[in-house]
N, C-alpha and C positions, 0 to 999 in steps of 0.2 A: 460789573457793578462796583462804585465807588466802596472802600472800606467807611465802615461806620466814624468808627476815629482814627485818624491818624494824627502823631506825634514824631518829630523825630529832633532829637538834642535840645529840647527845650529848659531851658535857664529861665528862673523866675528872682532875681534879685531885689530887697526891699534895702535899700540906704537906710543907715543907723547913725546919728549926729555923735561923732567923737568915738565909734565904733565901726569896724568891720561890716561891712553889708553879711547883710544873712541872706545866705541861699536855699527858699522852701524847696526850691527844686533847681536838678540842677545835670544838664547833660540826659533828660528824661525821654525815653523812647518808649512810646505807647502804641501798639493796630489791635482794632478792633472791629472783627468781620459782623456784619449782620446777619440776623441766625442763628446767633451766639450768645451765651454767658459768658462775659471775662470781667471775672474779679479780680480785683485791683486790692491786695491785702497788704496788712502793714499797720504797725502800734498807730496811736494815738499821736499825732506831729508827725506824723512820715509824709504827709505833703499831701495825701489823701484829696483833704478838701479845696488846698488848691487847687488840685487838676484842674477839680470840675468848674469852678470860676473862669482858668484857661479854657475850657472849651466851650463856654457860656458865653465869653467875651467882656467877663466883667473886668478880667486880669487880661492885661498884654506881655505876652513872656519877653523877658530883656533879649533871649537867644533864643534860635529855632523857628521850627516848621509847623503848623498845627492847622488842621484840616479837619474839618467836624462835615459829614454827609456832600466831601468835595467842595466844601466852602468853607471860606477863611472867616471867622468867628467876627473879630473887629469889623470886618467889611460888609459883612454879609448879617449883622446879628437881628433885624428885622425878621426876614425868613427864618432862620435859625429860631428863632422862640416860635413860629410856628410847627416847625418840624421836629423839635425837642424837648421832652418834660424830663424837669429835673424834680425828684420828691426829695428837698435834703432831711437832716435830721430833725430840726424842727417841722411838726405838720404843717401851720402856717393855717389852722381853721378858721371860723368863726363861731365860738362857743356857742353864741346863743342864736344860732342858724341852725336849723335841722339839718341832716344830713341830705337831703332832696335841698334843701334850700341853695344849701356849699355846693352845690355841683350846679346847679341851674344861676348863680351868681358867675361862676367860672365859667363856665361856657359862653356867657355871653361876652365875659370881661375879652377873653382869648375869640371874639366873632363866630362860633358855631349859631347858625340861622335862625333864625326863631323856629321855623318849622318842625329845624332838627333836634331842637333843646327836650324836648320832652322823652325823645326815643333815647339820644345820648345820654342822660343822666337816669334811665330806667337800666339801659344794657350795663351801665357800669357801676347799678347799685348791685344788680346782679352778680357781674364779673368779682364782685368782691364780699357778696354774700353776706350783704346789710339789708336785704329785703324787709327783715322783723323791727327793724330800729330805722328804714328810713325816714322815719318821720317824727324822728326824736330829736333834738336838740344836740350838735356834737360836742357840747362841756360837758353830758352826762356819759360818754362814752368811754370804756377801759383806754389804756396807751395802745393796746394792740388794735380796736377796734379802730380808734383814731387815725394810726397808722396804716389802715385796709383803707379808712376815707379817703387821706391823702394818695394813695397806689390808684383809685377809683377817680380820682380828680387826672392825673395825669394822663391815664389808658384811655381818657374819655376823649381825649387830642388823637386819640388813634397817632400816637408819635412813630417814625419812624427812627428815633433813638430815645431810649429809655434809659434815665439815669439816676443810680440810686444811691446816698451816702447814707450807708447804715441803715436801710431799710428794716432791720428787725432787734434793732437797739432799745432792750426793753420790756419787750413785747412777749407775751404766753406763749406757750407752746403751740397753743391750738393755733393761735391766730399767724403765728409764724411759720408751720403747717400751710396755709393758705394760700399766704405771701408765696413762699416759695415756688408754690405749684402754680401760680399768677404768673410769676416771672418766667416761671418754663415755659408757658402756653405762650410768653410774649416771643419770646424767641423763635421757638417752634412756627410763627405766623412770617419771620423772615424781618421780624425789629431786629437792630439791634440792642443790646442792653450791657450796661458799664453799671457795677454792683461793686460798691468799696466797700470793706466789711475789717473787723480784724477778729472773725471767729473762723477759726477753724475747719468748723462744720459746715459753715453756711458756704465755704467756698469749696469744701468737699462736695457738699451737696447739690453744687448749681453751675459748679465753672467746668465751660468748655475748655477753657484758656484761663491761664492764674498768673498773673503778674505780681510778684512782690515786690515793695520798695521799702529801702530804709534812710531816714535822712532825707528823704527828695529824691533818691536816687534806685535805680535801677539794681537789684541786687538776683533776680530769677525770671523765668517767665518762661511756658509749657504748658501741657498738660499735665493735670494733677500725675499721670503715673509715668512723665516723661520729668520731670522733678523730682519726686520722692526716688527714682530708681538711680539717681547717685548721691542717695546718702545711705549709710552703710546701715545694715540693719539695726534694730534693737536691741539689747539685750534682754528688756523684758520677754519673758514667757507669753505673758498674755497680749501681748503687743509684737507682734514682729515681722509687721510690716512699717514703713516709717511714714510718719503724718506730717502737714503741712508746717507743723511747730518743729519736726526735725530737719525739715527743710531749711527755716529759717532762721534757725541755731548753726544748722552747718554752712550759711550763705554768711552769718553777719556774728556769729557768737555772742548774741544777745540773745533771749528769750523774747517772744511779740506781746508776751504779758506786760512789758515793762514799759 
């Protein structure tokens, strides 16, 4: 079976008039099996949301290889938006649509059957445990409950690549709870799923496989405890084992806060 994503030496160049071209990325080497959790960690400007345009097909990388579900994105981006939801950080609702509304709108936008519209948009108010509010209006809902719509809109594609930028940017404890446990089950069914985050936890808590970048560029990538096991322990007491933040302090001597 094809890898979910593959990447290899990818250069994303944007020309600058009377300046230096900027490199959002740059020599970027991404796989992503399906089956899997692999987050893709890294501050704010680390090239993060690029990627996902590159394998969208909105961006054409200047250099390199990229392969999304064994099809080339620019060539193939027809199929590709059938076979992959992208939730980014904006939800992208319709306020004054109820939350049965936004998903039975979608469905049809994306051609799921008329037949099938009514079971798909039931199963995945479900999956996302809007049952009490789906037939509320989604302006009146928290950011977290918004953000379960929008998880609820994608899963509904039954996609065979799930992609998330900052799925839980914002969002409550509970509802982020939810999320998470969402995302495991998508995996566990043999999706794959690409999760860019720059929390900590959240890639503690979900990544099979952790890729960190900084700058655009490739700075780690492992498992969480094939990573932290060459940086040197802690000194704190109440800490000593080492976290994804001592990681990427001992990869790049920068803080991911920053």
């Amino acid at each position: 079976m094809t890898a979910a994503i593959d990447l290899v030496g990818v250069d994303v160049e944007f020309k600058r008039r009377g300046r230096a071209p900027f490199h959002a990325l740059s020599d970027l080497t991404v796989r992503a099996e399906r089956g899997q959790v692999t987050c893709l960690l890294g501050p704010n400007g680390s090239g993060k949301t690029t990627l996902i345009n590159v394998l969208t097909g909105l961006l054409t990388p200047t250099v390199g290889e990229v392969k999304v579900l064994g099809l080339i994105p620019r060539q193939n981006r027809r199929e590709l938006l059938s076979r992959v939801a992208v939730v980014p950080q904006e939800t992208a609702l319709y306020p004054e649509l109820t939350a049965r509304e936004n998903l039975t709108f979608h469905a049809g936008y994306y051609g799921v059957p008329r037949d099938q519209q009514k079971r798909r948009v039931a199963e995945a108010i479900e999956l996302v445990q809007l049952q009490q509010r789906a037939d509320d209006r989604a302006g009146t809902f928290s950011g977290g409950m918004q953000r379960r719509l929008a998880l609820g809109k994608a899963l509904m594609m039954a996609p065979d690549l799930l992609v998330l930028d900052e799925p839980t940017l914002g969002v409550d404890v509970q509802s982020r709870e939810a999320i998470w446990a969402r995302i495991r089950e998508t995996a566990a069914e043999g999706r794959g799923v690409l999760l860019t985050t720059n929390y900590m936890e959240e890639a503690q808590r979900l990544g099979d496989r952790v890729i960190i970048i900084d700058r655009g560029r490739n700075v780690a990538a492992g498992t969480i405890d094939e990573l932290t096991a060459v940086v040197p322990e802690p000194e704190q007491v109440l800490r000593p084992q080492a976290s994804l933040q001592d990681v990427f302090l001992h990869y790049t001597g920068r803080d991911l806060r920053d």
